[in-house]
C-alpha positions in Angstrom: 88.2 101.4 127.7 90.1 102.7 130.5 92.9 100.5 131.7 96.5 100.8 133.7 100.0 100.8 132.6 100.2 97.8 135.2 97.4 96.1 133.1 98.7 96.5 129.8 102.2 95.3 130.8 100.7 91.7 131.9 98.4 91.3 128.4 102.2 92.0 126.6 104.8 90.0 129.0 106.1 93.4 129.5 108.1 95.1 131.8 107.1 98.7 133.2 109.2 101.7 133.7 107.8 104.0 136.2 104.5 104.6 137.4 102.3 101.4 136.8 98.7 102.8 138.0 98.9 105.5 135.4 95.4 105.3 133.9 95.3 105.0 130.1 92.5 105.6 128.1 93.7 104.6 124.2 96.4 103.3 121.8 97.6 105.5 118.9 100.3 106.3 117.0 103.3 108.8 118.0 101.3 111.6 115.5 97.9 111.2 117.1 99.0 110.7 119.8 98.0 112.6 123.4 97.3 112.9 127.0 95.9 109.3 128.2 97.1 107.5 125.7 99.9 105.1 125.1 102.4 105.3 121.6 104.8 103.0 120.4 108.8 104.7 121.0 110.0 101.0 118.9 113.9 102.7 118.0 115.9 106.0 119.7 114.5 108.4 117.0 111.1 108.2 118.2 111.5 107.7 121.8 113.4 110.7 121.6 110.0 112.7 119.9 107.7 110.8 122.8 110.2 112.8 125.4 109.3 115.7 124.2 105.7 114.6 123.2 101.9 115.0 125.2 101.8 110.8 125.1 101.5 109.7 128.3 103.1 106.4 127.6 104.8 104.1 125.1 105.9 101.2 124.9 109.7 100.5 123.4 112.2 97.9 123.0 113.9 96.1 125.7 117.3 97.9 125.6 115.1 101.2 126.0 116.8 103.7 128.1 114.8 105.6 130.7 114.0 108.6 129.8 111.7 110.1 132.7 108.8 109.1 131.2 106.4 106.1 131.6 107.3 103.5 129.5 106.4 99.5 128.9 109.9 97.4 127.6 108.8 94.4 125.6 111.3 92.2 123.0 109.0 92.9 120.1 107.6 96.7 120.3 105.2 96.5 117.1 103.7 93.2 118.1 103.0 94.5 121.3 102.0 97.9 120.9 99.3 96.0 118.0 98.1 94.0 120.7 97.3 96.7 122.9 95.8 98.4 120.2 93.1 95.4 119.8 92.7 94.9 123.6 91.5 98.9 123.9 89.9 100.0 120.6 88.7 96.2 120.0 89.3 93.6 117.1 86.9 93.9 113.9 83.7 91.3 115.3 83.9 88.4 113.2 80.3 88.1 111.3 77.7 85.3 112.7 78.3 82.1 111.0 75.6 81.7 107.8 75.0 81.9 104.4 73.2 85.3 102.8 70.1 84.3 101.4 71.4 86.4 98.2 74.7 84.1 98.0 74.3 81.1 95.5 76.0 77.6 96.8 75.8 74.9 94.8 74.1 71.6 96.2 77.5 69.6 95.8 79.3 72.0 97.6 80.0 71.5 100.6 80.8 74.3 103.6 82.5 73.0 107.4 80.9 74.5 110.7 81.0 77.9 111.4 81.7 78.9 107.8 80.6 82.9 107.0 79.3 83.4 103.0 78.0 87.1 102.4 76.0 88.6 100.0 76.2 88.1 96.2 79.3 85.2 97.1 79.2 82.3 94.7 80.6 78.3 95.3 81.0 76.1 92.7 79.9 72.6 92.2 82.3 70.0 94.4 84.1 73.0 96.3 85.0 72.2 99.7 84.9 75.2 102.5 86.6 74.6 105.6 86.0 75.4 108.9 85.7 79.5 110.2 86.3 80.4 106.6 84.6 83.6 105.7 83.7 84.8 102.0 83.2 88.1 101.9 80.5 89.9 99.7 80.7 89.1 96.0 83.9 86.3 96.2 83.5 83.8 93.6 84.9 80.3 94.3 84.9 78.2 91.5 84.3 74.5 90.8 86.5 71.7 92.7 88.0 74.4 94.6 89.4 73.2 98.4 89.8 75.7 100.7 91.2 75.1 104.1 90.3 76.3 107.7 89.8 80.1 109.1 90.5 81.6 105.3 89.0 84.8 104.4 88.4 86.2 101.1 87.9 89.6 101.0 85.0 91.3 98.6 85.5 90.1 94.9 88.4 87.5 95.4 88.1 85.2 92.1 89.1 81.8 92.7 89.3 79.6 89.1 88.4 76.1 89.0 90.5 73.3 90.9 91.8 76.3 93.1 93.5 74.7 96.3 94.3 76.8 99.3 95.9 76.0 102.9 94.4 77.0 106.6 94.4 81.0 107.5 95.2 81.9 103.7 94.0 85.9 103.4 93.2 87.3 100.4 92.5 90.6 100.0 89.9 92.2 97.4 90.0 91.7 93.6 92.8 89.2 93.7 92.1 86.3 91.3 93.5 83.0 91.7 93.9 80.3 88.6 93.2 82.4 85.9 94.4 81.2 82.2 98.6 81.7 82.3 100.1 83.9 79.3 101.1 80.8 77.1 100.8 81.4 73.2 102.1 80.0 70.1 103.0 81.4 66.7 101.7 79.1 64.1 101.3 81.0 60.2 101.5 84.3 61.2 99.0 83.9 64.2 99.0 83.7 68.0 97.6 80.3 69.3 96.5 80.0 72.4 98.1 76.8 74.5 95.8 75.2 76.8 96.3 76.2 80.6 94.8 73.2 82.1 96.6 73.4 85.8 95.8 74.9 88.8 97.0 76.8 91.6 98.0 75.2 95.2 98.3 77.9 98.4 99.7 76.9 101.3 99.1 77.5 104.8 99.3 81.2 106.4 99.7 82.6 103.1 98.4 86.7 102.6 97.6 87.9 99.2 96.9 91.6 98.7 94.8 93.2 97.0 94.4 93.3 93.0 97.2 90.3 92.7 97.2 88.0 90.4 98.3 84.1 90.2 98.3 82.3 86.9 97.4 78.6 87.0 100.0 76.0 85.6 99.7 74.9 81.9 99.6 71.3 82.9 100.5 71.1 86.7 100.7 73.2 89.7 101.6 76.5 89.9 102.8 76.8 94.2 103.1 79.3 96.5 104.7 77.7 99.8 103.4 78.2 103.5 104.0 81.8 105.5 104.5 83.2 102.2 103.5 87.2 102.3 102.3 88.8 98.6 102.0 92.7 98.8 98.9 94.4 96.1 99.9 94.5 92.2 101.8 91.7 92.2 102.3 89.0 89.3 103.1 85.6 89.3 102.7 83.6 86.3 101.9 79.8 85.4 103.9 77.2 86.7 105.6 79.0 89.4 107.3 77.5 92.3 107.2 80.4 95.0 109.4 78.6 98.3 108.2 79.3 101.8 108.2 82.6 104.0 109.0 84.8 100.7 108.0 88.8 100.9 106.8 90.0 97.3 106.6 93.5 96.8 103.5 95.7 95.7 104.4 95.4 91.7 106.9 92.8 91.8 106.3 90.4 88.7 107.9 86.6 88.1 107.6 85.2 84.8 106.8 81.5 83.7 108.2 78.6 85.2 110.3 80.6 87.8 111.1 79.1 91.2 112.2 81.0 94.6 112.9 78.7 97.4 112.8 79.4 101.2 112.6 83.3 102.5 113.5 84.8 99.1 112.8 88.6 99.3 111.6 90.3 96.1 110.9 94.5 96.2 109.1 96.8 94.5 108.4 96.6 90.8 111.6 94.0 90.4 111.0 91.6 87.7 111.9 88.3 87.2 112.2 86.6 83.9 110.9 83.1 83.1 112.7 79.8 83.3 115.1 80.8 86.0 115.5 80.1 89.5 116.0 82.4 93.1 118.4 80.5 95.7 117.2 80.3 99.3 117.3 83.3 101.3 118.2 85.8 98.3 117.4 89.7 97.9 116.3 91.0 94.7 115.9 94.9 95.1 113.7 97.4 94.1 113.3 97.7 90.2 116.0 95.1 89.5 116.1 92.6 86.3 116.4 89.6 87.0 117.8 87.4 83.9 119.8 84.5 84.9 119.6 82.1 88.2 120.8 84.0 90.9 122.1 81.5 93.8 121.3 81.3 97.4 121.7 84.5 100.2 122.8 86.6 97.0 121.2 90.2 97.3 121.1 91.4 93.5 120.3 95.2 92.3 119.7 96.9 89.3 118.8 96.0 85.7 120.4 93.5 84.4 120.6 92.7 88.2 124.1 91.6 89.7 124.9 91.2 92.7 124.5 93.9 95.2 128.3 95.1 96.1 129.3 95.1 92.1 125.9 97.3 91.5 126.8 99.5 93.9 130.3 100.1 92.3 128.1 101.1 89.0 126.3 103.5 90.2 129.3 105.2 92.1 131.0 105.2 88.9 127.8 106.6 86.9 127.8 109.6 89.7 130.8 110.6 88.1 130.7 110.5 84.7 129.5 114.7 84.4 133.0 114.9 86.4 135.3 112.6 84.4 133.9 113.9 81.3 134.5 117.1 81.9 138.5 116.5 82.8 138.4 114.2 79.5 137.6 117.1 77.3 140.4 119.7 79.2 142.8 116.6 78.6 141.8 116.7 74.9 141.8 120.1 75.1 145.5 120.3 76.2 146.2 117.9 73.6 145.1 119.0 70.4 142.8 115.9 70.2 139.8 115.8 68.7 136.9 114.8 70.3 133.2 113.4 69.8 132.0 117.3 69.1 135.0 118.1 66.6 135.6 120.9 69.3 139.3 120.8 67.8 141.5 118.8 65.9 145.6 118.5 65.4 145.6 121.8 63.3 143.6 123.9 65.2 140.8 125.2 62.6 138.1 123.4 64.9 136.8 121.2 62.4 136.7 117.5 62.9 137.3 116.7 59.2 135.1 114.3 57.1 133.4 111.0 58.1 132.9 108.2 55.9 
């Protein structure tokens, strides 16, 4: 779908630099990128490349220099550049409203207007589907489950009984929702299963990749707060309080009875331990520990984590160590000392005497 530079500029509330009738065919990224179509330049690395590259367009941050070639300024370059994207290779078409004749609903279910169920999809006895919610091939949605407007479950989603989620949740495929939280008890030598009798409560705008997992709570809820964002691999356990607008990781894991509150950011493959809680606005970084509270806008690193600025002062110091060794052992050298190896001692005959 052929359109102009002029075009594309009113769909984004841009503002165009150079020529605006330039014709332009497609939207693709700087590395597929050619003649005809527009790229997104969204920082001064890659408008520089797009200078020197057959795109005949891009579109690039406000504070973009000119730099001779066409070029569309917006405030948010990714947002706009995946808007034009969907305006000239065209969003996925949303499936006719129905139900497969090879789903299985169950006669006190109940599905709102405009509801999509595909093939092989199962809902439970007293489950309530809300409006524009699609179920993709194979989802199972358990008993009592309440599931708000425009959500979409991608192929194989497992939702648990008493499962509660928000408008415009997204989960993506495999995830399971409500299973049995990893509670046990030792009693004579033996591991005794406690009773997970909880469930799980989604809020609104919440995406959930694929193969994640959320535990339900042992007696109560276990919450994930609206806006929040869960990457694929990730595990959070039963009875959880996960705040609102938090970014989880692909193989991040929080144990038991954890709590994050508002815009908490947790990175790949960190792990938090049960029992403690994540102030407002903190970082935890990539493969960090997390074993004690750790208080609001505090970015932590490492394992045990502490906070950021200290971590970094570790790892300087561990860089030198093959360094500060080596002077150590001239120093005992010089000295006559001996050291760890028995390379010497006071009298010279490079023995390090007995150990008792």
């Amino acid at each position: 779908m052929a359109t102009t530079l002029r075009q594309l500029a009113e769909w984004v509330q841009g503002e165009v630099i150079g020529d605006s009738t330039i014709a332009i065919e497609n939207a693709r990224a700087l590395a597929d990128a050619g003649a005809g179509d527009i790229t997104l330049a969204a920082d001064d690395k890659h408008l520089l490349q797009f200078h020197h590259h057959p795109a005949t367009a891009a579109i690039a941050s406000i504070y973009a220099m000119p730099n001779g070639k066409p070029l569309i300024r917006v405030a948010d370059p990714l947002l706009a550049f995946a808007r034009v994207v969907q305006q000239l290779q065209g969003s996925q078409e949303r499936a006719d409203p129905g139900i497969h004749p090879s789903a299985s609903i169950h006669p006190s279910a109940h599905l709102g207007a405009d509801v999509v169920v595909e093939a092989f999809a199962v809902v439970g006895r007293n489950s309530m589907i809300g409006r524009g919610a699609h179920l993709r091939a194979g989802v199972v949605v358990g008993a009592n489950c309440r599931i708000g407007e425009e959500v979409r479950l991608h192929p194989h989603v497992v939702l648990y009984d008493n499962s509660i989620l928000g408008n415009r949740v997204i989960i993506h495929a495999n995830s399971v929702i409500g299973a049995d939280g990893f509670g046990y008890q030792q009693r004579d030598g033996r591991h005794e299963k406690v009773p997970q009798l909880g469930h799980v409560e989604i809020g609104d705008d919440v995406e959930i990749g694929a193969c994640s997992t959320i535990d339900r709570g042992t007696f109560a809820a276990t919450q994930v707060g609206a806006g929040t964002k869960i990457d694929n691999l990730v595990q959070i356990a039963h009875n959880c309080r996960i705040g609102r607008h938090n970014l989880f990781v692909s193989q991040a894991g929080i144990a038991g009875s954890s709590s994050t509150g508002d815009g908490v950011i947790v990175a790949g493959q960190a792990g938090i331990v049960d029992h403690v809680q994540i102030g407002a606005g903190a970082i935890i970084g990539a493969q960090a520990g997390v074993t004690k509270d750790v208080p609001e806008k505090q970015a932590m690193l490492g394992s045990p984590a502490t906070p950021m600025r200290e971590q970094k002062r570790i790892l300087m110091s561990l860089e030198q160590l093959p360094e500060m060794r080596r002077r150590l052992r001239c120093l005992e050298k010089m000295l006559g000392v001996a050291n760890a190896e028995g390379s010497t001692n006071g009298n010279g005959t490079g023995h390090s005497g007995s150990r008792e």
